[in-house]
C-alpha positions in Angstrom: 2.9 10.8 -25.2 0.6 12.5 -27.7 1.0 9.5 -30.5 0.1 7.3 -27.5 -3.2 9.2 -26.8 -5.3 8.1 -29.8 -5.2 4.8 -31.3 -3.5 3.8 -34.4 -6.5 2.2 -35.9 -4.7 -0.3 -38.1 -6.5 -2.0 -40.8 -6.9 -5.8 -40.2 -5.6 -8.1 -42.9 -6.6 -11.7 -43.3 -10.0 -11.6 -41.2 -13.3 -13.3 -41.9 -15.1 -10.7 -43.3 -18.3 -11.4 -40.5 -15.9 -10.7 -37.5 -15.8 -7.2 -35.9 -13.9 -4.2 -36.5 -12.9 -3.1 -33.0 -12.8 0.4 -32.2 -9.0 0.9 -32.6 -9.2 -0.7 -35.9 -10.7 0.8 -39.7 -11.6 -0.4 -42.9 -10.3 0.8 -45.9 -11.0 4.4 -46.0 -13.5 4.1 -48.9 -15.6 1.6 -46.5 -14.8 3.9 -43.8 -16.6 6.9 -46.0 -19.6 5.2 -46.7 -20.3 3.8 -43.1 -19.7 7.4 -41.9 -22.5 8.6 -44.2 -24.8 5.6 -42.8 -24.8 6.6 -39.3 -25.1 10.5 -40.5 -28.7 8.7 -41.4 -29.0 7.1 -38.5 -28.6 10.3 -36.4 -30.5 12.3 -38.6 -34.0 11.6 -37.9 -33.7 12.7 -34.1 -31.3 15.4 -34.5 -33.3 17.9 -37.1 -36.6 16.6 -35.4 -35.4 17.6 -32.0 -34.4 21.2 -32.7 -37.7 21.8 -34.9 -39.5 20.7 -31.7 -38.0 23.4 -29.3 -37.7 26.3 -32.0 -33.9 25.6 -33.1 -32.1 26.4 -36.4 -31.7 23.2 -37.5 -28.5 24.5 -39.7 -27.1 25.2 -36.5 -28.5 21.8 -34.8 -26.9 19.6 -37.4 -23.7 22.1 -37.5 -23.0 21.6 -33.8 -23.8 18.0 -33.0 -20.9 17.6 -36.2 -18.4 19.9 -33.9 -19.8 18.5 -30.9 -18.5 14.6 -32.1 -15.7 16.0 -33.0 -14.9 17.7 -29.5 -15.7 14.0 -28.2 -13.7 12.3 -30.2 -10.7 14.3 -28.9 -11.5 14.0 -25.0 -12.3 10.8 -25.2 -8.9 10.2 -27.5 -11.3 8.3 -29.7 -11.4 5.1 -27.4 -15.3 5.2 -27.2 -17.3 5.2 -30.3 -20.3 7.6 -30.4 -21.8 10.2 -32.0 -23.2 13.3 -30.1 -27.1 14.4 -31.6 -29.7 16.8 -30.3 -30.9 15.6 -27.5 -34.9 15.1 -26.8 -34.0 15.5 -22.6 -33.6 19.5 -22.9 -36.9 19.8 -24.5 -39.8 20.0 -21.6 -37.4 22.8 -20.2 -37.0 24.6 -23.2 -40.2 24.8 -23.9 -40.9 25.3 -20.4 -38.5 28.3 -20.4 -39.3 30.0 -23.6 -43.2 29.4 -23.7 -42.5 28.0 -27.2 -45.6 27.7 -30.0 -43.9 24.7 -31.6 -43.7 26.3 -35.2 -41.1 28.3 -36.2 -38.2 29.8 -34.5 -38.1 30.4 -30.8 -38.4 34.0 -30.2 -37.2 33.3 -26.9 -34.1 31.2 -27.5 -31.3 33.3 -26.2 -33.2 32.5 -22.4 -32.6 28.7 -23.6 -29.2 29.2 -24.6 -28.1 30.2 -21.2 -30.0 27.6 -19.3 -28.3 25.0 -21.9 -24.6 26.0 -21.2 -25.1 26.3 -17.0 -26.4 22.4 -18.0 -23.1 22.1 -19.9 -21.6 23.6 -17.3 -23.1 21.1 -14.7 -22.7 18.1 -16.3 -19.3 19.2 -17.1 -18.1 19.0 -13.8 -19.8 15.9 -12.8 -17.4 14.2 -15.6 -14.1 16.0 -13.3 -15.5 14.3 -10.6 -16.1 10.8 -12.6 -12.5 11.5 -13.8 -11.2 12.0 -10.0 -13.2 9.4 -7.9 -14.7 6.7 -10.4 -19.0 6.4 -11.4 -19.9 4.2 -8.3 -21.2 6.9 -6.3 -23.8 7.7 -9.5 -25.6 4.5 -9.7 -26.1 5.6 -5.2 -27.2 8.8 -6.3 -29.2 8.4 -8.7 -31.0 5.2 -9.0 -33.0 3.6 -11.9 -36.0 4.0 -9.4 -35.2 7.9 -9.7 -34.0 8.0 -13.3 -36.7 6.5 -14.8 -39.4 8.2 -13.4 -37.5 11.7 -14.2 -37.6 10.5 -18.0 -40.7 9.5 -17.8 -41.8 13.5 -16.4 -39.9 15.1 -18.9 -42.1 13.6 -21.5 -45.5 13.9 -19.6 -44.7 17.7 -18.4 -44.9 18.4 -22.5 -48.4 16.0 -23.0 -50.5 19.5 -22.7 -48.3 21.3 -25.3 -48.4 18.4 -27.9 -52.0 18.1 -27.4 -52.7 22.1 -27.6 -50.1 22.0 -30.8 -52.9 19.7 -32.9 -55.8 21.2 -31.4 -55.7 24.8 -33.6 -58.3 23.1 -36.4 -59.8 20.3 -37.7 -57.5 20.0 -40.9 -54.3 20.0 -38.6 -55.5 18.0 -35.6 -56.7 14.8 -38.4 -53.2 15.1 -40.2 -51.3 14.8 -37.3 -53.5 12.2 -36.3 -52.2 10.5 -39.8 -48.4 11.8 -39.2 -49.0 9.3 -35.9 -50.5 6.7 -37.8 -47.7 6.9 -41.2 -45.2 6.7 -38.2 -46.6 3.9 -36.3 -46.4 2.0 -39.8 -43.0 2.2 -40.4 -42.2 1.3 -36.7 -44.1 -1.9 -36.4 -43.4 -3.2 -40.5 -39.8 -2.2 -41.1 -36.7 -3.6 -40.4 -33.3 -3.2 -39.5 -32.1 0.4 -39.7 -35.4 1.0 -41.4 -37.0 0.8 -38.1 -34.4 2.7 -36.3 -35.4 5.8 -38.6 -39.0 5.5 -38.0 -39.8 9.7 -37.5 -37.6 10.8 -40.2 -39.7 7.9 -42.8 -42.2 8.7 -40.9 -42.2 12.4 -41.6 -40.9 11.8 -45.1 -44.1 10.0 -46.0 -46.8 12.7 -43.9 -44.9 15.1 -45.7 -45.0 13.9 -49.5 -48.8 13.4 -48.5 -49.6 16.7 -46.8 -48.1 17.7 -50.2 -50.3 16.1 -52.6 -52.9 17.5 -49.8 -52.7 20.7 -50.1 -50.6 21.8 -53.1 -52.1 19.4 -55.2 -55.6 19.1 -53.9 -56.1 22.9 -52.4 -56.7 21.5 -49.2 -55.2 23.2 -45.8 -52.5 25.2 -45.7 -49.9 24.9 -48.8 -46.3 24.6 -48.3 -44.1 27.0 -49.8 -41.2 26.1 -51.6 -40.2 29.4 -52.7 -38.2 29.8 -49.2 -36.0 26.8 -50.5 -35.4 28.2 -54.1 -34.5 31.3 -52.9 -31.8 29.5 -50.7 -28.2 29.6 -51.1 -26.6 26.0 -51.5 -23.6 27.4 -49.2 -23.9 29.9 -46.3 -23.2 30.7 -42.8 -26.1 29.6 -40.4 -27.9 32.1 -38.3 -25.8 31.9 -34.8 -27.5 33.4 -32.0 -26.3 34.1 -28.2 -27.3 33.2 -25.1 -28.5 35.2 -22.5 -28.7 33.9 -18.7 -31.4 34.0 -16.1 -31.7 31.9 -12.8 -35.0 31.1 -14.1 -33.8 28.7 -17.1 -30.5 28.2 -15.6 -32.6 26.5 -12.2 -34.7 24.6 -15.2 -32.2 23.5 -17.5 -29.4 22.2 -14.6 -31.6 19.2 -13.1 -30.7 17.9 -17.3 -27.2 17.2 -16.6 -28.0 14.6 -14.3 -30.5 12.7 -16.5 -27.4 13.2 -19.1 -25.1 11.4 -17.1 -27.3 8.7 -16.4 -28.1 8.4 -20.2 -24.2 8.5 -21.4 -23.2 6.1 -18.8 -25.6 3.8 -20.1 -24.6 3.9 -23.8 -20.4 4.2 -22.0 -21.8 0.4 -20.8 -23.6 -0.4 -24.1 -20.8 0.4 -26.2 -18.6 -1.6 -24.0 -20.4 -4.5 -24.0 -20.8 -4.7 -27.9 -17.5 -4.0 -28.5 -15.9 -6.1 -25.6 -14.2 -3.6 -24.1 -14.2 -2.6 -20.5 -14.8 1.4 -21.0 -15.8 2.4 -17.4 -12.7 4.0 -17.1 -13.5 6.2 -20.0 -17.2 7.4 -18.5 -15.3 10.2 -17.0 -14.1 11.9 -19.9 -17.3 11.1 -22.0 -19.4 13.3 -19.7 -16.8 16.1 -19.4 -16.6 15.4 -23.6 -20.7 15.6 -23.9 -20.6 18.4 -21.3 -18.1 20.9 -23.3 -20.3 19.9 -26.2 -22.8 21.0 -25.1 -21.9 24.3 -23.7 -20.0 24.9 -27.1 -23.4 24.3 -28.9 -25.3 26.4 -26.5 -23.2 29.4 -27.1 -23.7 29.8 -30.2 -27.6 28.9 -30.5 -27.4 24.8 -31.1 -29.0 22.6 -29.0 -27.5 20.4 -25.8 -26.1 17.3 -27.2 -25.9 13.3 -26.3 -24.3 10.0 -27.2 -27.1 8.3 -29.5 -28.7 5.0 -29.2 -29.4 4.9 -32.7 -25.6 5.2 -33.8 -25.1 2.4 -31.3 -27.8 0.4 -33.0 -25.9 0.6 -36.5 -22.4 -0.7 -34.8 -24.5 -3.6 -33.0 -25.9 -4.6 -36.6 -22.7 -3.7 -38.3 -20.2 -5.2 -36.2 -18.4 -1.8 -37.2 -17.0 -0.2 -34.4 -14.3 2.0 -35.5 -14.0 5.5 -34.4 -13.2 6.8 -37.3 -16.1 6.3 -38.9 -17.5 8.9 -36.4 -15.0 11.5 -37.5 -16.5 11.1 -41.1 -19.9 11.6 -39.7 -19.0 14.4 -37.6 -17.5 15.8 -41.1 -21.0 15.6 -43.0 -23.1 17.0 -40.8 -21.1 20.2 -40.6 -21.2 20.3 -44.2 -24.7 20.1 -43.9 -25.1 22.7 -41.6 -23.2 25.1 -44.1 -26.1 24.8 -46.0 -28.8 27.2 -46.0 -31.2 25.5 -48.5 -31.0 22.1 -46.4 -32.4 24.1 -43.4 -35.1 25.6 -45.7 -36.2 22.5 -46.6 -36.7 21.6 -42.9 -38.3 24.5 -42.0 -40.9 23.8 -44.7 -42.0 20.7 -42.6 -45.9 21.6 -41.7 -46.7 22.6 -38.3 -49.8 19.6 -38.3 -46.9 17.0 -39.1 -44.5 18.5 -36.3 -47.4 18.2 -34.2 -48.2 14.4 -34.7 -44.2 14.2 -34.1 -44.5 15.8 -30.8 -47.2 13.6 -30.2 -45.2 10.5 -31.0 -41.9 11.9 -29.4 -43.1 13.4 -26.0 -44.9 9.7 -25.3 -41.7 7.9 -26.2 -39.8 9.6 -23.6 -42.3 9.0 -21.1 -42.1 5.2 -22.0 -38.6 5.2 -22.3 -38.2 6.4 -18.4 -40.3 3.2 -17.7 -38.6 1.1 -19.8 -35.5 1.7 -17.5 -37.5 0.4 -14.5 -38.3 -2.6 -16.8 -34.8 -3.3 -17.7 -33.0 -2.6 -14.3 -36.1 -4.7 -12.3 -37.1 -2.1 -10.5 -38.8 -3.3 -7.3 -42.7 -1.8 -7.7 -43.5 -4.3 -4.5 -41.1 -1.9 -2.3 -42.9 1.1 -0.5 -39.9 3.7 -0.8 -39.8 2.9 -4.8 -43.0 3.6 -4.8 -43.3 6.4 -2.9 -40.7 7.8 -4.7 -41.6 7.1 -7.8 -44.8 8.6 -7.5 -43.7 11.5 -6.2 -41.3 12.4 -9.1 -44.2 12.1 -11.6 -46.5 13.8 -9.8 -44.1 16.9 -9.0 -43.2 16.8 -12.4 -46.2 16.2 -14.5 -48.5 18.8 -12.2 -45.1 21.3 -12.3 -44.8 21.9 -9.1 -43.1 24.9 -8.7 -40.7 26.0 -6.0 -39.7 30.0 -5.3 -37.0 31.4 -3.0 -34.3 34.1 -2.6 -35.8 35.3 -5.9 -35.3 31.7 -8.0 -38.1 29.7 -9.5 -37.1 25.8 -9.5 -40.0 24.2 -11.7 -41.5 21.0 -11.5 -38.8 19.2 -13.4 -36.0 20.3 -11.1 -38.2 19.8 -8.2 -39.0 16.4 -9.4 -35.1 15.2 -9.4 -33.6 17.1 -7.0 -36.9 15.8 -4.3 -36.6 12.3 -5.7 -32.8 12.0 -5.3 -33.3 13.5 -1.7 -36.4 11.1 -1.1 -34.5 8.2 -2.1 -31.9 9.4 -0.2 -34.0 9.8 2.9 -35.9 6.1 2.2 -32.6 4.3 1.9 -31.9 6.0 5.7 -34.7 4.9 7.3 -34.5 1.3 5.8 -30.8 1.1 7.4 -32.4 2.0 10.5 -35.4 -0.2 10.0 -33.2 -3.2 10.4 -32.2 -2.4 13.7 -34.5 -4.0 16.5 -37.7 -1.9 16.7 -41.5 -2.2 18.5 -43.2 -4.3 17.0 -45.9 -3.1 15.2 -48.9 -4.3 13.6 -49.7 -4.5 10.0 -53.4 -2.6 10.1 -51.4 0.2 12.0 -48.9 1.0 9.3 -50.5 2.7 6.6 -47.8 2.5 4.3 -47.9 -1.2 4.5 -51.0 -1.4 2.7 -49.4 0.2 -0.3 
């Protein structure tokens, strides 16, 4: 039964070297290694970026999402190729939670923590119930008319704290201003995975220039590289523990379904590269993702997700084994073991994190209307539109709800209210199409929308 759980990922013999490597398949292990190691790159960007953004150890970060693939790979008995990174959906909460700075580590970060594994927790569950009754009733649920404009809020509710983050003086607000602009450059003129990697070049270059800056030129603040040759090569990271509070656990639980909507996306992505039919395997990939992330949580890591960027390199690769996720999962918890990689990281100036945050914060907000886009949302309907502006504006102005001693903030109010609107809309347009009084356009004021 066991030997029938996982795949047997033969190698194929006598096949054009251009055709695809399916997921139950492998290349010789030395090709196996080194593609391994490229999607460690292609993950890497996001995943330090993501933690440095809401406080995190990056050791810990890196050390987890590692685990966390490997936890995957085991639920999801290694049918579905992905690897599980930082994700960027937990950080308006976070920061929401912990009234995070943006430089440094998060003094508040056992309040996260907690919120993170009731998410886990959440999201968790949601992947029993996938398991039991199928992901039909999710796509009822929760809409792309809902979805999107959730994403979109978490990246506006941060658009104040990006824009406080560069504002502290003139020498930080114009290099973040050139962090934006380095970025930008390696997003519109390179290619392939290249483009994929576009923060971590991007920060790469913004820093090697904030270098020449200010260690070379004695302008701004200089960075100090003593911290990293003082560092160990091998070490334990700094764990930390959660603590809970209704507060960030009402804040963080809204997450899980925005996760759910995410992973069943790349669950349909991955199938349709590969060819495979892997609805039936949605289930497990959320309860996978979900026990990931509460793992992560407790230990001070951040919540986790399948990445689009690691589907990206299989898309150009044609590689789809995975295996070669295992090996990846197996670098980056070396990496995490070592203390002078995170001192590196932490070296990263707080006027380049800035321009990141910048850069990132808008991205999410486009990427929630990029799922309207690419689902055709209907803008022309009045309930999509009522909806839809409702969830922004609840979100983005952080509307605030407190009872029975609970505080629900504006993201949770955002989904939960747009998942009832929507519910509510789709009601009354059942009933609309029953016969009705007539009534006149210029008396509906909704029609004018």
């Amino acid at each position: 039964m066991l030997r029938d759980y996982f795949p047997h990922w033969d190698v194929p013999v006598n096949r054009h070297p251009d055709q695809p490597i399916a997921p139950d398949e492998r290349l010789p292990w030395g090709q196996t290694i080194a593609m391994g190691m490229q999607h460690v790159v292609a993950m890497f960007g996001a995943t330090v970026i993501a933690p440095l953004i809401m406080g995190f150890d990056p050791n810990v970060a890196i050390l987890m999402s590692g685990v966390g693939t490997l936890l995957f790979f085991v639920i999801v008995g290694g049918r579905v190729p992905s690897y599980l990174g930082s994700s960027f959906a937990f950080i308006g909460s976070v920061v929401a939670v912990t009234g995070y700075a943006g430089h440094g580590i998060n003094p508040s970060l056992p309040v996260a923590l907690g919120g993170i594994i009731v998410c886990g927790i959440l999201y968790s569950l949601i992947g029993l119930l996938v398991m039991a009754v199928g992901t039909r009733w999710i796509e009822r649920v929760m809409p792309p008319v809902v979805t999107g404009a959730v994403v979109s809020v978490l990246g506006l509710n941060l658009a104040g704290v990006a824009v406080k983050g560069i504002s502290t003086n003139l020498f930080d607000g114009l290099f973040a201003l050139v962090t934006i602009v380095l970025i930008t450059a390696v997003a519109v003129r390179a290619k392939g995975l290249s483009q994929r990697l576009m923060l971590l070049l991007g920060v790469f270059a913004a820093y090697v220039l904030y270098a020449i800056v200010t260690n070379g030129l004695g302008f701004g603040r200089q960075i100090d590289f003593s911290v990293v040759a003082n560092a160990a090569w091998i070490g334990l990271p700094k764990f930390s523990s959660p603590t809970f509070s209704s507060h960030a656990a009402l804040m963080m639980a809204p997450i899980a379904i925005i996760l759910v909507a995410e992973n069943l996306g790349h669950v349909k992505a991955v199938g349709a590269i590969t060819g495979r039919n892997l609805d039936g395997y949605a289930g497990r990939a959320f309860l996978g993702d979900g026990l990931a992330t509460m793992l992560s949580g407790a230990v001070g890591g951040t919540g986790v997700t399948t990445y689009a960027e690691n589907i990206g390199v299989m898309a150009v690769t044609k590689i789809y084994s995975s295996l070669t996720f295992v090996v990846a999962a197996l670098v980056a918890i070396l990496l995490g073991f070592s203390p002078k990689f995170g001192a590196l990281i932490l070296t990263i100036p707080a006027a380049i994190m800035g321009g990141v945050s910048v850069v990132v914060f808008g991205l999410i907000a486009v990427a929630g209307v990029r799922i309207w886009i690419n689902h055709h949302v209907d803008l022309s309907s009045n309930s999509n539109l009522i909806v839809g502006a409702t969830i922004f504006i609840l979100g983005t102005g952080d509307f605030t709800l407190k009872f029975f001693g609970f505080s629900l903030g504006g993201i949770g109010t955002a989904t939960f209210g747009g998942i009832a609107l929507h519910a509510i809309a789709c009601a009354l347009t059942r009933e609309k199409t029953e016969p009705v009084a007539e009534v006149h356009p210029d008396e509906h004021v909704i029609h004018s929308l």
